[in-house]
N, C-alpha and C positions, 0 to 999 in steps of 0.2 A: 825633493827629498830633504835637501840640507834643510830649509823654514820648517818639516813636521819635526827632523829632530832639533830644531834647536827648541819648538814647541813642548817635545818631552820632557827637555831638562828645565824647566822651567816651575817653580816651585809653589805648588800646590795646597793651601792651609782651609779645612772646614771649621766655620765658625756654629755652632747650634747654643741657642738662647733653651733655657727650660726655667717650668717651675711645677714643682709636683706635678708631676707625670711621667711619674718614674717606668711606667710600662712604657710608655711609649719612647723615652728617649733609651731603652734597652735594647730596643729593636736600632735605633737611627744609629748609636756608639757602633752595637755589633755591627750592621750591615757598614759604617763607613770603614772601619775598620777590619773587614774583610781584605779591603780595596787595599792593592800591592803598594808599597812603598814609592814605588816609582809614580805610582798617580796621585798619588795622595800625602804629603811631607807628615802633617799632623792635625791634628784634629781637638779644639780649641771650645770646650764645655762652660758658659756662663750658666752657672746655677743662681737663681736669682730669688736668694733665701729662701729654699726649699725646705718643708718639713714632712717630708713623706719618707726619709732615708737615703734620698739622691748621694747628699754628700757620702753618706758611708760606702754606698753602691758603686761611685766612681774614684773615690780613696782604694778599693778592693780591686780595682780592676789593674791588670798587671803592663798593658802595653802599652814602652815607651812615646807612642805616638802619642796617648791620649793626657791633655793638660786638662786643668780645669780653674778658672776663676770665679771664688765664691764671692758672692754679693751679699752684705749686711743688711738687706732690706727690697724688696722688691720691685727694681725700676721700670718696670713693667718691659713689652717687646723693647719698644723702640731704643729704652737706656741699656737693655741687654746688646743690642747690637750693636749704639756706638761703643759699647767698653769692651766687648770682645773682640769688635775688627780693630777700634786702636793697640790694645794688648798683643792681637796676632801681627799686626807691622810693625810693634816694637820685638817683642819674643822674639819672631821668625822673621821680618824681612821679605815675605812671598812677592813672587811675580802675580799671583791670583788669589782670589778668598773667595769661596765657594760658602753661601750664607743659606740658613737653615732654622725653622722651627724645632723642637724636638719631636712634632709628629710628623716631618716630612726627613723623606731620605731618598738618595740615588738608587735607581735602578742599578742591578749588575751592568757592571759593561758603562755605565754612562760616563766616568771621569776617563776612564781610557778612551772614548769616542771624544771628550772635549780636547784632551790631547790632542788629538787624532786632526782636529777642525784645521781648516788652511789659516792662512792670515786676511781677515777681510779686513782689520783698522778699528775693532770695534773693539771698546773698552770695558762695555759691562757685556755677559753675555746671558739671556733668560732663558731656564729650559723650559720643556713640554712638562706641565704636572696633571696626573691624572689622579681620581679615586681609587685605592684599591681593587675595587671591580674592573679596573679601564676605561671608565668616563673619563671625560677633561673635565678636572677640579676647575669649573668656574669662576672662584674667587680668583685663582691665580694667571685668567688667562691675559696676557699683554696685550699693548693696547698702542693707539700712537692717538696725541693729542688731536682732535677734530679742529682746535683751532689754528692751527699749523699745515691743514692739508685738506684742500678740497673739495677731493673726493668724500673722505673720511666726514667733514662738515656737511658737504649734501647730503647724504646717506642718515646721519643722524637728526640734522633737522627735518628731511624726508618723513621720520616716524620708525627711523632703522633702531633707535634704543639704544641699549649695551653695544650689539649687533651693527652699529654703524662705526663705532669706531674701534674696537676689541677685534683681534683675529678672530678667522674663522677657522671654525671645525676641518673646513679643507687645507687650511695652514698650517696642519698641523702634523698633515700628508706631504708638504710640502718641501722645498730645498733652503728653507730660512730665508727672513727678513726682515727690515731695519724696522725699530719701534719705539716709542716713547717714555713708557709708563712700564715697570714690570716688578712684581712681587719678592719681598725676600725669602721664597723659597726658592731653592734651583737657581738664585743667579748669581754667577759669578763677575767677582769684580776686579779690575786689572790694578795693578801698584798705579796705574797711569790715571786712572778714574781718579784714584783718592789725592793723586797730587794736584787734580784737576778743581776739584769742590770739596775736598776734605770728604770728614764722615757723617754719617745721618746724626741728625737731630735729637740726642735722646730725652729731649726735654717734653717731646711729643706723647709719650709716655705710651700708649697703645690708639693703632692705626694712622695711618695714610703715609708712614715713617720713609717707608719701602718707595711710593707713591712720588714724596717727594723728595726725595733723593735721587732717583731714575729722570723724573723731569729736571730735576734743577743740574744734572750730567747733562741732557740734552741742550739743553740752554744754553748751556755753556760752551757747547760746539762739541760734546764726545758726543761718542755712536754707540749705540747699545741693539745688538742682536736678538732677535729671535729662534734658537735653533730645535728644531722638533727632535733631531737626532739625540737628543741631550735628557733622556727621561728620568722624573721626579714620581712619586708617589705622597701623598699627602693622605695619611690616615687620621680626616678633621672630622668624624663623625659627630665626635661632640660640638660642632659646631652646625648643622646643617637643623632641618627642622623649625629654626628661630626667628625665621624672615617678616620682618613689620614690629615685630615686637626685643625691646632690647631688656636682654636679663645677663647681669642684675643691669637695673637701672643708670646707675652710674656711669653707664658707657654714653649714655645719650651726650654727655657732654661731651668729651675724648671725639664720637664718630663727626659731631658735626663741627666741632673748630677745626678739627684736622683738613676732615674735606674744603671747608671756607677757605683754608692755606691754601690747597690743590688748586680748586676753583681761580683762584686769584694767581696765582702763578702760570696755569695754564692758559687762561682766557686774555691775560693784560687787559688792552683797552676795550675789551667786551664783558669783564665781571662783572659790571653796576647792570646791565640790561640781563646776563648772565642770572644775577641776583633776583633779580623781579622776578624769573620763572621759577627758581629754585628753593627762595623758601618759602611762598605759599605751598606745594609740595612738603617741605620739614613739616612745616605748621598742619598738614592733614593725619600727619603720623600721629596726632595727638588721639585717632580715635581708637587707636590700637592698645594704650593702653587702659580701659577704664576707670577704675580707683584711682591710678596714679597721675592722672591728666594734668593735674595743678603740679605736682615734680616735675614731670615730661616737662612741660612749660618754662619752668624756673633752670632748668637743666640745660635748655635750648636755648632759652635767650642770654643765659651767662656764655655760652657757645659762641655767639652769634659776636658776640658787644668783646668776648677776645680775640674771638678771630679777624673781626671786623680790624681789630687795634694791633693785631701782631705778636699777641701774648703768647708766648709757648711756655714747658715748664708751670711753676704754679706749685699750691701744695694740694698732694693727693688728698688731704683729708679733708680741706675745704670742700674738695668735689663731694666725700661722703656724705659732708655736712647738708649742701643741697640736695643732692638723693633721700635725705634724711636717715641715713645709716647712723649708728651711735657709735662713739670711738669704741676698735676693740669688736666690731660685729660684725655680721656675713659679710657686709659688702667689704672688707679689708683690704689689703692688698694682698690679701693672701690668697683670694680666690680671682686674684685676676691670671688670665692667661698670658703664658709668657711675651706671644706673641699677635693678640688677639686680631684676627685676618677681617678687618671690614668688606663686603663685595666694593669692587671700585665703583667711581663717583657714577651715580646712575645720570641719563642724557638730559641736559638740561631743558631739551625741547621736548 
């Protein structure tokens, strides 16, 4: 009894990254902000130069809990999250930081159940996120490195896929378990995490951010949970439908240096043979997009030759410049997603 109340009083800070998508983070402000003070300290809005009214609509909002730090420019997910979780351990000081898209939010009931958890040693903790229907939002299901665990390695050189090292559907029925890899929706991260590897990377600018942050905790000797009891909802509709093909264009760079990092962090002395399987694979994606094949290409191999080198960071408009965006056009950074959710590194076998 003494460990769940010292668990109680232990202070609680939601971080949520947006950028125009003012409905959606309406819903995520309200619903966290339901949540009693005692689960929840404050709630921590990087707006990451929005021009849809966001600023005005979280200016207007009246409770004390809810801050907001506005961004001059849009650092896409990854710079939203390191500057909102650095901001929320300078502001507040939390025992926990509870990290967030603005289209995912806690189920009722979930911060008070994470409360509620015993002490198992585990520094980051990942919830259950589903689709709003109740499916398991796939993007976000956790995972534990295959090259770290046997079983997890057989099963996906096997032909097991996602499926050989990602939890299962029955995990999720299940009483929690230790895992490697787990998304910045629903997971909370302990004061002990960040004094352990500091904070993510926002130079990564969107995808694999969440990825390698969670790996490079485990690496380091923290322990990052699994818990089913701990429910998310993620309303990524606009994301779903797009698979094979990357729109706008300009993500082709972002998804595959990011992963190259994953890959090479995860694998150590198995990336180079790793490699071999991996981007003949990139290199087939070329057929999905027609027209654009010679971008795809030039997109990829500036990917390949940074990620190969270690580059993170860079300037966003170079990238457009390769996509062949004109300064100033659709592909901006204005219509990038706050926190754009890549599926994880598909099996390399």
């Amino acid at each position: 009894m003494a460990a769940q109340q010292d668990r109680e009083r232990q202070r609680l800070v939601a971080v949520v990254v947006t950028h125009n998508r003012l409905d959606k983070l309406r819903a995520t402000v309200r619903r966290l902000l339901n949540e009693p003070a005692a689960d929840l300290t404050a709630v921590l809005v990087v707006d990451n130069a929005s021009t849809d009214g966001t600023g005005d609509w979280l200016a207007a909002q009246g409770d004390g809990r809810l801050h907001v730090l506005t961004q001059d420019s849009n650092l896409g997910g990854a710079g939203g999250f390191e500057a909102g979780m650095r901001q929320a351990s300078a502001r507040f000081d939390p025992d926990w930081m509870v990290v967030m898209d603005d289209d995912a939010r806690p189920l009722p009931g979930a911060l008070a159940a994470f409360h509620a958890l015993p002490d198992r040693g585990w520094e980051a903790v990942a919830a259950a996120v589903y689709f709003p229907d109740g499916e398991i939002c796939e993007m976000n299901r956790p995972s534990r490195n295959p090259f770290w665990h046997g079983r997890e390695f057989r099963r996906t050189l096997l032909g097991g896929g996602r499926g050989g090292f990602h939890v299962t559907p029955a995990d999720y029925d299940g009483p929690g378990m230790a895992v490697d890899v787990a998304s910045f929706v629903g997971l909370f991260v302990s004061r002990a995490a960040i004094a352990r590897i500091g904070y993510p990377d926002g130079r990564l600018f969107v995808y694999g951010d969440d990825g390698l942050f969670t790996l490079a905790l485990r690496k380091a000797g923290g322990r990052i949970g699994f818990e089913p009891s701990l429910r998310f909802e993620h309303d990524c509709s606009t994301f779903q439908g797009q698979r094979g093909r990357f729109r706008p264009l300009w993500k082709v760079y972002y998804y595959h240096r990011n992963l190259l990092l994953l890959y090479r962090l995860a694998a150590g002395r198995m990336f180079w043979p790793v490699m071999m399987v991996v981007l003949p694979k990139w290199l087939s994606k070329v057929r999905h997009h027609g027209g654009d094949r010679v971008v795809f290409l030039r997109l990829l191999g500036q990917a390949v030759r940074d990620g190969l080198a270690g580059r993170t960071g860079g300037d966003h408009a170079a990238v457009l410049a390769l996509a062949g965006v004109p300064p100033n056009g659709s592909g901006s950074r204005g219509d990038s997603a706050p926190a754009a959710k890549a599926p994880s590194p598909e099996a390399p076998g």
